[in-house]
C-alpha positions, 0 to 999 in steps of 0.5 A, a space after each residue: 127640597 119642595 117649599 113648605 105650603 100654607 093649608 087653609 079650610 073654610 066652608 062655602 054653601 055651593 061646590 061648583 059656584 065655588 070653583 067658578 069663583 077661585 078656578 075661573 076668577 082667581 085662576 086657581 086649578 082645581 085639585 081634588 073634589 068631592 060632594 063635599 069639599 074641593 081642594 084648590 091652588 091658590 100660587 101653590 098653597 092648598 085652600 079646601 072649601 068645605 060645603 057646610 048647610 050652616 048660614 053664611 053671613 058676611 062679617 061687620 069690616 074686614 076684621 077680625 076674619 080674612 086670608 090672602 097673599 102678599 106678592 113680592 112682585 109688584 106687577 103679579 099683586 097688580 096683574 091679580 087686581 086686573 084680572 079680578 076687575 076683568 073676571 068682575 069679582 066683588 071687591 071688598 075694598 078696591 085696590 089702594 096705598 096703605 101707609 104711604 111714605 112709611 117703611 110698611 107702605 103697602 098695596 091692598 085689596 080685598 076680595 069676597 067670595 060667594 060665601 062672605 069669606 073676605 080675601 086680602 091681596 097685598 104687596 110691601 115695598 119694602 119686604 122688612 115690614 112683612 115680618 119686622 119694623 116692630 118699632 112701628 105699631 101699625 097694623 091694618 087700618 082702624 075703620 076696617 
C-alpha cells in the first residue's frame, strides 16, 4: 500500500531560482514542470511552486505562516541542518532546543527560500508531543 503523502502549493517569483533552492540546496528532485509551476519532492511529499507576478514580501516572525518537516531521526534532522549551512541556504533561525528537559524537548531550525516562504525543520525526543502531551499548552515560541 503506498504511504499517504502531504501536498503543499506556494507561489515563487522565478522557476529556475526555485529549483536551485529546493533541488540543489534541500535535495530535492525535481518532478514535473512548466513555465509556470514545478513540482518537487520534498522526503516523499509534493510541494508545487507556482510562479506568481504578485510581490512577495517576508512576514513579520515566524508566525502565523511556515511549512516543514519533523524528522523521527535525529541524525537526518541533523544532516539537513548540515547540508543547508554547507549549501549556505539562509537560516531564519539557526538550529536550537525548544523546551528542554520537557516531554515537547525539541530541535528547530527554519529556513527562507528566495520568495520569504519560511521553512521549519524539527525533531521531538519524544515522539508523543507530535500530536499529544495535550496537558501541556506550549506551542512555538512567543517572540516568534
Amino acid at each position: 500500500m503506498e504511504p499517504i503523502r502531504f501536498h503543499l502549493a506556494f507561489p515563487v517569483a522565478d522557476i529556475p531560482l526555485t529549483k536551485t533552492f529546493y533541488g540543489e540546496g534541500l535535495g530535492c528532485e525535481i518532478g514535473r514542470e512548466s513555465p509556470a509551476s514545478v513540482i518537487l519532492n520534498l522526503y516523499g511529499h509534493q510541494l508545487v511552486a507556482h510562479l506568481t507576478h504578485e510581490e512577495l514580501t517576508p512576514q513579520r516572525g515566524i508566525y502565523p505562516r511556515h511549512f516543514g518537516l519533523i524528522f523521527s531521526d535525529q541524525a537526518d534532522w541533523e544532516s539537513l541542518a548540515a547540508r543547508a549551512q554547507v549549501r549556505e541556504l539562509p537560516f531564519y533561525q539557526e538550529p536550537r532546543w525548544r523546551f528542554v528537559g520537557s516531554p515537547l524537548e525539541h530541535g528547530t531550525f527554519f529556513l527562507q527560500d528566495p520568495f520569504y516562504n519560511l521553512l521549519e525543520f524539527k525533531y521531538y525526543r519524544h515522539a508523543s508531543a507530535i500530536f499529544g502531551e495535550r496537558e501541556l499548552a506550549l506551542i512555538g515560541d512567543r517572540e516568534g
